[in-house]
C-alpha positions in Angstrom: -132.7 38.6 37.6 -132.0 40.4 34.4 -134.8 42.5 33.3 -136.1 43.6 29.3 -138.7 45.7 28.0 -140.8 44.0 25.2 -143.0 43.5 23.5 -145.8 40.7 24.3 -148.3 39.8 21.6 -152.4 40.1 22.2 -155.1 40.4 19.6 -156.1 37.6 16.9 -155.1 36.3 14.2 -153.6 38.5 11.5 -154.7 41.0 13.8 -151.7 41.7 16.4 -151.5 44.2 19.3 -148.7 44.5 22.0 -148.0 45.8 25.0 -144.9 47.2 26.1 -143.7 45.1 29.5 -140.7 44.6 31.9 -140.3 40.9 32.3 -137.5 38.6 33.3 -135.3 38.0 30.3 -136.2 33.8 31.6 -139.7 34.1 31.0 -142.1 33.3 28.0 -143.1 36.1 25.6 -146.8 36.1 26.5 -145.5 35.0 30.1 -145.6 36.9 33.1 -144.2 40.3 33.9 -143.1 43.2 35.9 -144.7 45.9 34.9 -147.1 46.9 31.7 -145.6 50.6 30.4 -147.1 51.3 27.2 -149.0 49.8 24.3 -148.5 49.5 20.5 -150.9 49.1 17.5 -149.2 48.5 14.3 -152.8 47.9 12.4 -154.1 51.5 12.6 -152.2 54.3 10.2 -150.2 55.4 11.4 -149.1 52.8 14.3 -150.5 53.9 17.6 -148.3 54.1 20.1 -149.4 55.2 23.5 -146.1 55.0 26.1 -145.2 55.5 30.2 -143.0 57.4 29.6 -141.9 58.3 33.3 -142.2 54.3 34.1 -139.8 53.7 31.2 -137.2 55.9 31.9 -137.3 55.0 35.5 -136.6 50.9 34.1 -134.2 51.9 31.9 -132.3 53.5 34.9 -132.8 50.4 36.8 -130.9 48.3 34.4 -133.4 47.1 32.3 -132.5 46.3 28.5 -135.1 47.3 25.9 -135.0 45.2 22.4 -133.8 46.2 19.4 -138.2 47.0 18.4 -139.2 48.0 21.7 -135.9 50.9 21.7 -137.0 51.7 18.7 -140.6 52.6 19.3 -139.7 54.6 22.5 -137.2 56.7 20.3 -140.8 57.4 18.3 -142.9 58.2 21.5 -140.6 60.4 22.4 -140.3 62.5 19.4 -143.8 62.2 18.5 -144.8 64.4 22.1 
């Protein structure tokens, strides 16, 4: 079972929110999951992002792989503290 962080889509329409998640790299977008380790808001300015950040590194030790997005907003979480 391969694992990835990313990103799974909530809110409305034109009106997006995600949540950072561990899932099977087999399962839907807005499937099931693992684990929920963060959130992100891209309508509010700036983005909100609001980040696990124990539970993440703990994945990412495990073997999971994060997307290209998802690496990208925990590179900014991380700097931002």
């Amino acid at each position: 079972m391969a694992l990835v962080i990313r990103l799974r889509r909530h809110g409305g329409r034109k009106k997006p929110f995600f949540r950072i998640v561990v899932a099977d790299s087999r399962s839907p977008r807005d499937g099931r999951f693992v684990d929920q380790i963060g959130t992100y808001d891209p309508i509010t300015a700036p983005p909100k992002i609001t980040l696990k950040k124990e539970q993440a590194e703990r994945w990412l030790k495990a073997g999971a792989q994060p997307t290209e997005t998802v690496q990208k907003l925990i590179k900014l979480a991380t700097s931002a503290a």
